[in-house]
DRENDO-1510 file (C-alpha; in Angstrom, 1 decimal, always signed):
<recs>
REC; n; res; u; v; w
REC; 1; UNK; +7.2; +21.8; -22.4 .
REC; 2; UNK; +9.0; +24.0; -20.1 .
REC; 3; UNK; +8.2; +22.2; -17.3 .
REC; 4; UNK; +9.8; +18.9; -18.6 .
REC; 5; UNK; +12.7; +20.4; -19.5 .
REC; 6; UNK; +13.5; +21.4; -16.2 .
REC; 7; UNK; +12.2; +18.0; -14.8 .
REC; 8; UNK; +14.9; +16.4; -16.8 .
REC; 9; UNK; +17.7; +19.1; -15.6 .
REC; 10; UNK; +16.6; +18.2; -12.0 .
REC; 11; UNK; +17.3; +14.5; -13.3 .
REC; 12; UNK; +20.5; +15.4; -13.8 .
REC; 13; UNK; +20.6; +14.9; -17.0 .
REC; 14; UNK; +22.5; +17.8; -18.5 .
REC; 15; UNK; +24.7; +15.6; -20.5 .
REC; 16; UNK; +21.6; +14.2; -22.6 .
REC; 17; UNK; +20.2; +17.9; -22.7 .
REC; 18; UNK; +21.2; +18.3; -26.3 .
REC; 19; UNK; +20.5; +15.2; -27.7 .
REC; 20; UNK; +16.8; +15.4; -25.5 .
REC; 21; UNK; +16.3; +19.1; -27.7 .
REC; 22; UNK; +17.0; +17.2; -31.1 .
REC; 23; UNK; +15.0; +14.1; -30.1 .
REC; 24; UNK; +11.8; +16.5; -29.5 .
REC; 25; UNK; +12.8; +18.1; -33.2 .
REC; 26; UNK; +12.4; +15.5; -34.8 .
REC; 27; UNK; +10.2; +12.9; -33.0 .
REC; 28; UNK; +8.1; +15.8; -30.9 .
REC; 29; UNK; +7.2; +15.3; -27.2 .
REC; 30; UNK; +6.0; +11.5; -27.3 .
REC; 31; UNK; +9.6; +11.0; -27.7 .
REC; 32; UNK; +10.8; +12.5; -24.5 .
REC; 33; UNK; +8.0; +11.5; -22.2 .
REC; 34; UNK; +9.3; +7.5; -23.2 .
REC; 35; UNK; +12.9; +8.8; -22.2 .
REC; 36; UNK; +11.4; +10.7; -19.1 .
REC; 37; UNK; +9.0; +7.2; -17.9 .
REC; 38; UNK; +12.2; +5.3; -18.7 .
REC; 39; UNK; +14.1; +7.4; -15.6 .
REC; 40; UNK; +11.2; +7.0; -13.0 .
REC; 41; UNK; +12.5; +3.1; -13.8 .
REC; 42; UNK; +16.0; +3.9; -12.9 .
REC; 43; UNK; +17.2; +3.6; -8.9 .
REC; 44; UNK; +19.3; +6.3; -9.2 .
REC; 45; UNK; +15.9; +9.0; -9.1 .
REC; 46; UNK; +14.6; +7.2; -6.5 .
REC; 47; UNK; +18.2; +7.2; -4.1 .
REC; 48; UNK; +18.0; +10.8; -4.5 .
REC; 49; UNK; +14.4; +11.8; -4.1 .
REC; 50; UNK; +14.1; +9.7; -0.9 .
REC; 51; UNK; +17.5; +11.2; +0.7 .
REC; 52; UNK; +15.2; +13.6; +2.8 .
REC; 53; UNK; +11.9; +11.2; +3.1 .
REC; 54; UNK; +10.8; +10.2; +6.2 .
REC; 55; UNK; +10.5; +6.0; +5.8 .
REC; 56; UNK; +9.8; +5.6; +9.3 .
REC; 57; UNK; +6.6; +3.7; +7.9 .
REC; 58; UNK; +8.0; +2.9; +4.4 .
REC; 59; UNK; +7.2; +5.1; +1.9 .
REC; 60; UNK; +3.8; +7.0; +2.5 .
REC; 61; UNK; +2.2; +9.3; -0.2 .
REC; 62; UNK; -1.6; +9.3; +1.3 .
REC; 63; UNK; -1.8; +8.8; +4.6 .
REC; 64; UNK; -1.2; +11.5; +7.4 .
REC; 65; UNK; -1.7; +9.7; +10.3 .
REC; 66; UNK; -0.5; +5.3; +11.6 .
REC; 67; UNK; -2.2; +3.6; +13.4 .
REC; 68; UNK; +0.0; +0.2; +15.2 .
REC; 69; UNK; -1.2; -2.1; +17.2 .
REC; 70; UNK; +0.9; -4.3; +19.4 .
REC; 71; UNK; -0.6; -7.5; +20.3 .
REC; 72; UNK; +1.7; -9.0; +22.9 .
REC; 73; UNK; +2.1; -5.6; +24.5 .
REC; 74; UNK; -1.8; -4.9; +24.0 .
REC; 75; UNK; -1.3; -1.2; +22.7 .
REC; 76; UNK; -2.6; +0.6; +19.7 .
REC; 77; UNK; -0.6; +4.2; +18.7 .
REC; 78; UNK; -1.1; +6.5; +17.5 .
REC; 79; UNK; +1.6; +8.7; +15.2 .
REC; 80; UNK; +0.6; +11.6; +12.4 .
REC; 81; UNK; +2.4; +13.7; +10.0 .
REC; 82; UNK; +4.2; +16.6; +10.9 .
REC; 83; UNK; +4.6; +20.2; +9.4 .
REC; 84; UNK; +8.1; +18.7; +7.6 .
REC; 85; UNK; +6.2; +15.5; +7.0 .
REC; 86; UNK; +7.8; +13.4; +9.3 .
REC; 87; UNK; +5.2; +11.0; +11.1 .
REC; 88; UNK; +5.4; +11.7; +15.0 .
REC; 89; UNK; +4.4; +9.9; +18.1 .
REC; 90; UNK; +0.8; +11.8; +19.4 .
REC; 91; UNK; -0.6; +9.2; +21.9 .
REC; 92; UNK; -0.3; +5.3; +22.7 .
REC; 93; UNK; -3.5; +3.5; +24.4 .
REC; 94; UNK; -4.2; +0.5; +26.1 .
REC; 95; UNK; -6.1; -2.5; +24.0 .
REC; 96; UNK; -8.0; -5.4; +24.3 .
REC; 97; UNK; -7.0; -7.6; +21.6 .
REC; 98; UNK; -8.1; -11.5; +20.6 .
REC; 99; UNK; -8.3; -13.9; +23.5 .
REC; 100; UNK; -6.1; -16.2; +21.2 .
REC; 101; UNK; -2.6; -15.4; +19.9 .
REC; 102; UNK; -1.4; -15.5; +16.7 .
REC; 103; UNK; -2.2; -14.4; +13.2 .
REC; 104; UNK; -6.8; -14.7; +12.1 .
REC; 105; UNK; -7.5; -17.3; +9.5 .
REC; 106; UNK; -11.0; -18.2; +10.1 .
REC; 107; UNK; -14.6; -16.8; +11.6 .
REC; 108; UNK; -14.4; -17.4; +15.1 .
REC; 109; UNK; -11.0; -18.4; +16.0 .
REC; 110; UNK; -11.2; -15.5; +18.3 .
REC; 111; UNK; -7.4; -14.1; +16.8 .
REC; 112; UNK; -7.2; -10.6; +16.3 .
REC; 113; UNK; -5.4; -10.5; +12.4 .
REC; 114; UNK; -2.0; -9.2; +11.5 .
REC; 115; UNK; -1.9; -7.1; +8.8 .
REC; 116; UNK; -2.3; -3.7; +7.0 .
REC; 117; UNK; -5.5; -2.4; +6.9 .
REC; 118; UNK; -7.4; +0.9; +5.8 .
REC; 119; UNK; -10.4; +2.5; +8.1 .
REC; 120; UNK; -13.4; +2.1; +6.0 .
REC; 121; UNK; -15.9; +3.5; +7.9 .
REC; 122; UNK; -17.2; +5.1; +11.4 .
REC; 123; UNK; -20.1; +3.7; +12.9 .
REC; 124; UNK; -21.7; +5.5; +16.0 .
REC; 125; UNK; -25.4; +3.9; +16.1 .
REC; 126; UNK; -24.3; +0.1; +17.4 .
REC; 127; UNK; -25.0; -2.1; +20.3 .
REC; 128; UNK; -24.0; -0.7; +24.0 .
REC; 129; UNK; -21.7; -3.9; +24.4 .
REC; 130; UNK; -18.8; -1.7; +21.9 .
REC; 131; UNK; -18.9; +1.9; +23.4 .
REC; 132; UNK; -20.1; +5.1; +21.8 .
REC; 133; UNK; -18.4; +4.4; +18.5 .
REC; 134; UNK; -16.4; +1.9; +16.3 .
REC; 135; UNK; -14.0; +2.4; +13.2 .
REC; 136; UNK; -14.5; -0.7; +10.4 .
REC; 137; UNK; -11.3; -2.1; +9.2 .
REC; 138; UNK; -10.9; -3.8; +5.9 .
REC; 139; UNK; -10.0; -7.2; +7.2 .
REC; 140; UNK; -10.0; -8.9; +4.8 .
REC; 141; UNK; -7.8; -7.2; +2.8 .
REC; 142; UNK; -6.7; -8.3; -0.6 .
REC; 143; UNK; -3.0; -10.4; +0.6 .
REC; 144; UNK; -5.5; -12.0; +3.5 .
REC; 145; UNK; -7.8; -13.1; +1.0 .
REC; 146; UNK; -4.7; -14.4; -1.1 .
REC; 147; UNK; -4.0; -16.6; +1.5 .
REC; 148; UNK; -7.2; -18.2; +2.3 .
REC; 149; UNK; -7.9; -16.0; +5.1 .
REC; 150; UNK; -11.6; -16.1; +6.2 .
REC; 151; UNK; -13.6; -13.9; +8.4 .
REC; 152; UNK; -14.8; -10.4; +8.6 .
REC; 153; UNK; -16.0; -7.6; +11.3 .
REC; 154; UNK; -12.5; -6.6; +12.7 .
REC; 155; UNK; -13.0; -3.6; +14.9 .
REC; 156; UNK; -11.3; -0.5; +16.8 .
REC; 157; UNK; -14.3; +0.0; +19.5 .
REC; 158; UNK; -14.8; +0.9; +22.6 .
REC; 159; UNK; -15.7; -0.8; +26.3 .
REC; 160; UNK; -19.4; -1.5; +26.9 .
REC; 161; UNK; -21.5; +1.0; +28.6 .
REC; 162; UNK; -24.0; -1.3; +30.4 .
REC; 163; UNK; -22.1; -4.3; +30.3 .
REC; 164; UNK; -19.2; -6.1; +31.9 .
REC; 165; UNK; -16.6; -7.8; +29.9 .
REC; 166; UNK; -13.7; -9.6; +29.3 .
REC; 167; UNK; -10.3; -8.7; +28.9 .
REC; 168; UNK; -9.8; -10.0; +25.3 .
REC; 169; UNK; -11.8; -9.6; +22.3 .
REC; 170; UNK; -13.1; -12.4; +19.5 .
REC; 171; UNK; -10.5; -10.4; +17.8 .
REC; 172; UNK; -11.4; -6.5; +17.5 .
REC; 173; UNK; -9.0; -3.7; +19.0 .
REC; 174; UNK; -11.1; -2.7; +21.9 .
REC; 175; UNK; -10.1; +0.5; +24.0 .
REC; 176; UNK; -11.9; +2.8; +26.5 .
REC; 177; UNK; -14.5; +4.8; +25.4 .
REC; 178; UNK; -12.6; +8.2; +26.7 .
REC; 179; UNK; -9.4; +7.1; +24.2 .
REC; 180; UNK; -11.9; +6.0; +21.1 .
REC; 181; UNK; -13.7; +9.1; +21.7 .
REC; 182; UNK; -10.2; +10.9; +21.8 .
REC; 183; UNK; -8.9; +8.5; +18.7 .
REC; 184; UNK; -12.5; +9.9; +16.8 .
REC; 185; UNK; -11.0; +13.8; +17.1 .
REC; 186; UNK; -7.1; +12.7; +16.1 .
REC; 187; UNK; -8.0; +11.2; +12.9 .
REC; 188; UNK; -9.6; +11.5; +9.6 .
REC; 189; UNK; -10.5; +8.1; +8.6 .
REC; 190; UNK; -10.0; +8.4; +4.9 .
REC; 191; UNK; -6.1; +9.3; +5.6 .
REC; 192; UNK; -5.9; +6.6; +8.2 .
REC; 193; UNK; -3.8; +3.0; +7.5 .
REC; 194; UNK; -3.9; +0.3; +10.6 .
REC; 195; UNK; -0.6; -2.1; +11.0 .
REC; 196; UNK; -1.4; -4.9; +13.4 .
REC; 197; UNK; +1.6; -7.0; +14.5 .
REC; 198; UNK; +2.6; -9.8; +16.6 .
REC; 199; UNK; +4.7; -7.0; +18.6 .
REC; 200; UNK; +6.1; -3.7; +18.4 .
REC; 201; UNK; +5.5; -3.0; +14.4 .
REC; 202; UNK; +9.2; -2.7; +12.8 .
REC; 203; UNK; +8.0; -1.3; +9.9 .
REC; 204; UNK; +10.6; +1.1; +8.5 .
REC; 205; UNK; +12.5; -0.2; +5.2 .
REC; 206; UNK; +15.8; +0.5; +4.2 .
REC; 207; UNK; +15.8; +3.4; +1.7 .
REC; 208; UNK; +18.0; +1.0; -0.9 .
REC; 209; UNK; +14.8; -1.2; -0.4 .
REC; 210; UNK; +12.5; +1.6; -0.9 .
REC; 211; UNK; +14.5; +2.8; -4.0 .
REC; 212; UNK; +14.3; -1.0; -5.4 .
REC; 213; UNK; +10.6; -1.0; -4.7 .
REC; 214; UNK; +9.3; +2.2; -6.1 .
REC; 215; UNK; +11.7; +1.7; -9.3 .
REC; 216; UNK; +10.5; -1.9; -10.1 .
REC; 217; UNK; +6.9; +0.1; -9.7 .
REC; 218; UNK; +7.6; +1.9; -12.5 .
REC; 219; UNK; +9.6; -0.6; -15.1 .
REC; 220; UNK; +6.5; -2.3; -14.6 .
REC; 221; UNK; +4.3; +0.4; -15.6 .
REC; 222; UNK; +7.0; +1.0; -18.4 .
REC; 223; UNK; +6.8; -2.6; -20.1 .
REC; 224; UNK; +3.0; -1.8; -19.7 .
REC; 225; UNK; +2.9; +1.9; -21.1 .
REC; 226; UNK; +5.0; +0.6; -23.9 .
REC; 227; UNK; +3.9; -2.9; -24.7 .
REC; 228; UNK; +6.4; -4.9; -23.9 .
REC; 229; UNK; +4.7; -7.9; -22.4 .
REC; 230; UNK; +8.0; -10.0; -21.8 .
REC; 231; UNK; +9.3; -7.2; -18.9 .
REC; 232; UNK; +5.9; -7.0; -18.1 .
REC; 233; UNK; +5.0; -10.3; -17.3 .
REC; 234; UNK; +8.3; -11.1; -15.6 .
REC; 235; UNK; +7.4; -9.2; -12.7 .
REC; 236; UNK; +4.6; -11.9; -11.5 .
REC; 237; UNK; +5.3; -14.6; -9.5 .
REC; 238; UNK; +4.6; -18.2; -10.5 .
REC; 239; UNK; +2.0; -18.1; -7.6 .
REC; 240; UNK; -0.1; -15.2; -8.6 .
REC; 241; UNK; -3.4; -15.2; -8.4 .
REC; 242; UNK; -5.6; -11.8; -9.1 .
REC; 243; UNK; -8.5; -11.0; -6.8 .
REC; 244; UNK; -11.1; -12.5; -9.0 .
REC; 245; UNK; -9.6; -15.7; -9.2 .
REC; 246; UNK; -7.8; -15.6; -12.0 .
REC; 247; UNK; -4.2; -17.5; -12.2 .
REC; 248; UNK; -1.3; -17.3; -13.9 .
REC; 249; UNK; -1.3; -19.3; -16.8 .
REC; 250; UNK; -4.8; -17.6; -17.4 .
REC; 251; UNK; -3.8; -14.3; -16.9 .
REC; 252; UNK; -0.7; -14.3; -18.9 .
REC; 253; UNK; -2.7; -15.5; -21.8 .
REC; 254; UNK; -5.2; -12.9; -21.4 .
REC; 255; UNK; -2.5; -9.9; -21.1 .
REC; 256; UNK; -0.4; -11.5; -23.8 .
REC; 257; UNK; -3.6; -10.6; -26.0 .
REC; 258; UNK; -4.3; -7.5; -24.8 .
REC; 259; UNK; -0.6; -6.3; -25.3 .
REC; 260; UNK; -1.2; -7.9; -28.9 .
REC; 261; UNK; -3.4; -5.0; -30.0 .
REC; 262; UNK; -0.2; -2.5; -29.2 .
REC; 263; UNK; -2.8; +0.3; -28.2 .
REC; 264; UNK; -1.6; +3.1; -27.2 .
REC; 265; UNK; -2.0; +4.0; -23.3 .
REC; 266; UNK; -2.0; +6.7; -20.5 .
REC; 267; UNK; -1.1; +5.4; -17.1 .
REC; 268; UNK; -0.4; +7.7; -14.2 .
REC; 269; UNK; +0.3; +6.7; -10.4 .
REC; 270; UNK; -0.3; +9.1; -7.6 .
REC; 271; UNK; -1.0; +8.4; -3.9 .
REC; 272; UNK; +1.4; +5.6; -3.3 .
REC; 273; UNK; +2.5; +3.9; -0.7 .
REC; 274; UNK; +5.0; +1.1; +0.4 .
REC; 275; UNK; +4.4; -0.7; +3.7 .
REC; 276; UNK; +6.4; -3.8; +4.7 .
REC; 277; UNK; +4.0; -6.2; +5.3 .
REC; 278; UNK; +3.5; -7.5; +9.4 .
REC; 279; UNK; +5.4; -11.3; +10.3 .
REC; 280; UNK; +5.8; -11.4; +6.6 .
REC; 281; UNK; +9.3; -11.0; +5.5 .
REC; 282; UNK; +10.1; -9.6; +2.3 .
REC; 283; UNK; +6.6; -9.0; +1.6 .
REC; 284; UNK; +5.2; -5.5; +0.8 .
REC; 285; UNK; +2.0; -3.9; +0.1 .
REC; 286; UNK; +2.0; -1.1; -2.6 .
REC; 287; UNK; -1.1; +0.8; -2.9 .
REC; 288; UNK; -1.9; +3.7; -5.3 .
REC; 289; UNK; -4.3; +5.7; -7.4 .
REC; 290; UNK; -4.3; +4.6; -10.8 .
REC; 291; UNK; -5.3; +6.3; -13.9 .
REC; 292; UNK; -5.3; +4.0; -17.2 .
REC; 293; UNK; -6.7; +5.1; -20.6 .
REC; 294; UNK; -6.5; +2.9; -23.8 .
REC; 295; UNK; -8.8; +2.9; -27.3 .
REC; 296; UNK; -10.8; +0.2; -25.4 .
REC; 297; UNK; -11.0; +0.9; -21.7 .
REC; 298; UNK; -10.4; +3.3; -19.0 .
REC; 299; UNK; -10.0; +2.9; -15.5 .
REC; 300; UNK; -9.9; +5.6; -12.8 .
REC; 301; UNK; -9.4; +4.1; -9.0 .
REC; 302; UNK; -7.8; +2.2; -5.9 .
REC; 303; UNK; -4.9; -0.4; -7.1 .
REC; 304; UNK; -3.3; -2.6; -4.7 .
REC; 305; UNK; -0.1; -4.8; -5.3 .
REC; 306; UNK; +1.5; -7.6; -2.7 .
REC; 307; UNK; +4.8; -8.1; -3.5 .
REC; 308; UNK; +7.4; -9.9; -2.4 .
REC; 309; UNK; +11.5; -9.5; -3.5 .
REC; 310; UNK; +12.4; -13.1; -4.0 .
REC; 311; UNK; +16.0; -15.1; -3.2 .
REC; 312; UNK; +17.3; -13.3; -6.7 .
REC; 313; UNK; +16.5; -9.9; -5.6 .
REC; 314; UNK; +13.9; -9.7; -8.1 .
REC; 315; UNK; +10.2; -7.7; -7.3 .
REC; 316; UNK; +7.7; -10.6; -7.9 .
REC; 317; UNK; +4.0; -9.8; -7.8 .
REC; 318; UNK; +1.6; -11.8; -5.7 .
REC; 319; UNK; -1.6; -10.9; -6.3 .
REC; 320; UNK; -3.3; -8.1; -7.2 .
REC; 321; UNK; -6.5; -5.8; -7.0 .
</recs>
């Protein structure tokens, strides 16, 4: 209890202190949580808990080290998280990217993809033709899949050892095998996110942005922690379309009946992070650990959201995962 209390002072909410106390009197703690999940929806906590926030990569709860790739300049580098938490320039390496230009849409085109991406996994037992070691991206990712994107085995690998090659790729990040060897010792893969662009990755958002992001986050989970499926459903776009397949008309009338049993619920959000999403204006990717708990389900795991803010400066989500 103590604890919330002085959560709600460092709100700055001294003027509501009173009423707050006699709200918990009478209605116990159920009462002040609402009020307290009601002011992670409000701007005004995010402006001031991002003043000193490094959004040099948006806003970045889980990963301690970015990985950019420029594809007209042909570098990936390499930039990790500081003592104060600010993400710093360690090391920038020469890359082979796809022999064609332009974003991946299809197997074979030979187009490296742009995107955000996680490492999945390091693979050190593979052919001679990719160097001593490879990382696996998650192309495709859940916004690339979204769009139709097609294609899979995208690549940070090294330069053959017995072979000669070319100096583009069917659309892996190739680099020499000193520098993925070096890459292998800088990073730990499970803290690692990828941002391939067209060119140099502008990826920083404006903090008013961020604010308006990470606020519509929560309103969201609000209408959704509280039952209020008007708020909640106004947040999706027209276009949605969920991971599985399911569209909107569909999935409003399956939430609409869920939120029709008014079950009580637990929802908690941790490890999140906001990246503005490559040659994609006004798009974002927001990614986070989710807890849910309900009388008739639970969920503990990875959530992903694309969203985009639309031409009334509203968060509309695209699809999710």
């Amino acid at each position: 209890m103590l604890n919330k209390i002085l959560l709600l002072l460092v709100l700055g909410l001294f003027a509501h202190a009173n009423t707050i106390l006699t709200n918990y009197r009478i209605h116990g703690i159920a009462d002040i949580e609402k009020q307290m999940d009601k002011e992670l929806a409000n701007t005004a906590y995010w402006d001031e808990y991002l003043k000193n926030i490094d959004a040099s990569f948006g806003y970045v709860e889980e990963y301690s080290s970015i990985l950019t790739c420029d594809k007209e300049k042909s570098t990936l580098s390499l930039y990790k998280q500081n003592k104060d938490n600010k993400f710093t320039f360690v090391k920038q390496y020469n890359a082979f990217t796809g022999e064609k230009k332009g974003d991946k849409t299809k197997e074979g085109d030979l187009k490296t993809p742009l995107g955000v991406y996680k490492i999945t996994k390091k693979i050190s037992k593979l052919d001679s033709f990719y160097g001593p070691l490879a990382f696996v991206t998650s192309y495709p990712n859940v916004f690339d899949k979204y769009r139709g994107k097609e294609g899979h085995g995208i690549w940070i690998h090294g330069l053959p050892t017995e072979q000669e090659r070319d100096e583009y790729t069917k659309g892996c990040i190739a680099i020499n095998n000193s520098n993925i060897e070096c890459l292998d010792r800088n990073i730990d893969i499970d803290s690692t996110v990828l941002i391939i662009n067209s060119n140099e990755p502008k990826t920083e958002i404006s903090k008013n942005t961020l604010s308006k992001l990470l606020a519509g986050l929560y309103k969201w989970r609000y209408s959704w922690l509280y039952n209020d499926i008007d708020t909640y459903l106004s947040f999706y776009s027209n276009d949605f379309v969920r991971t599985d397949g399911m569209k909107y008309e569909r999935f409003v009338k399956y939430k609409t009946r869920i939120f029709n049993k008014g079950e009580k619920k637990k929802i908690i959000f941790s490890n999140i992070n906001v990246i503005s999403y490559p040659s994609s204006p006004n798009i974002f990717q927001i990614t986070f650990k989710e807890y849910y708990s309900s009388t008739s389900f639970s969920f503990e795991g990875d959530k992903v959201l694309i969203v985009k803010i639309d031409e009334n400066n509203n968060i509309k989500i695209l699809t999710e995962k």
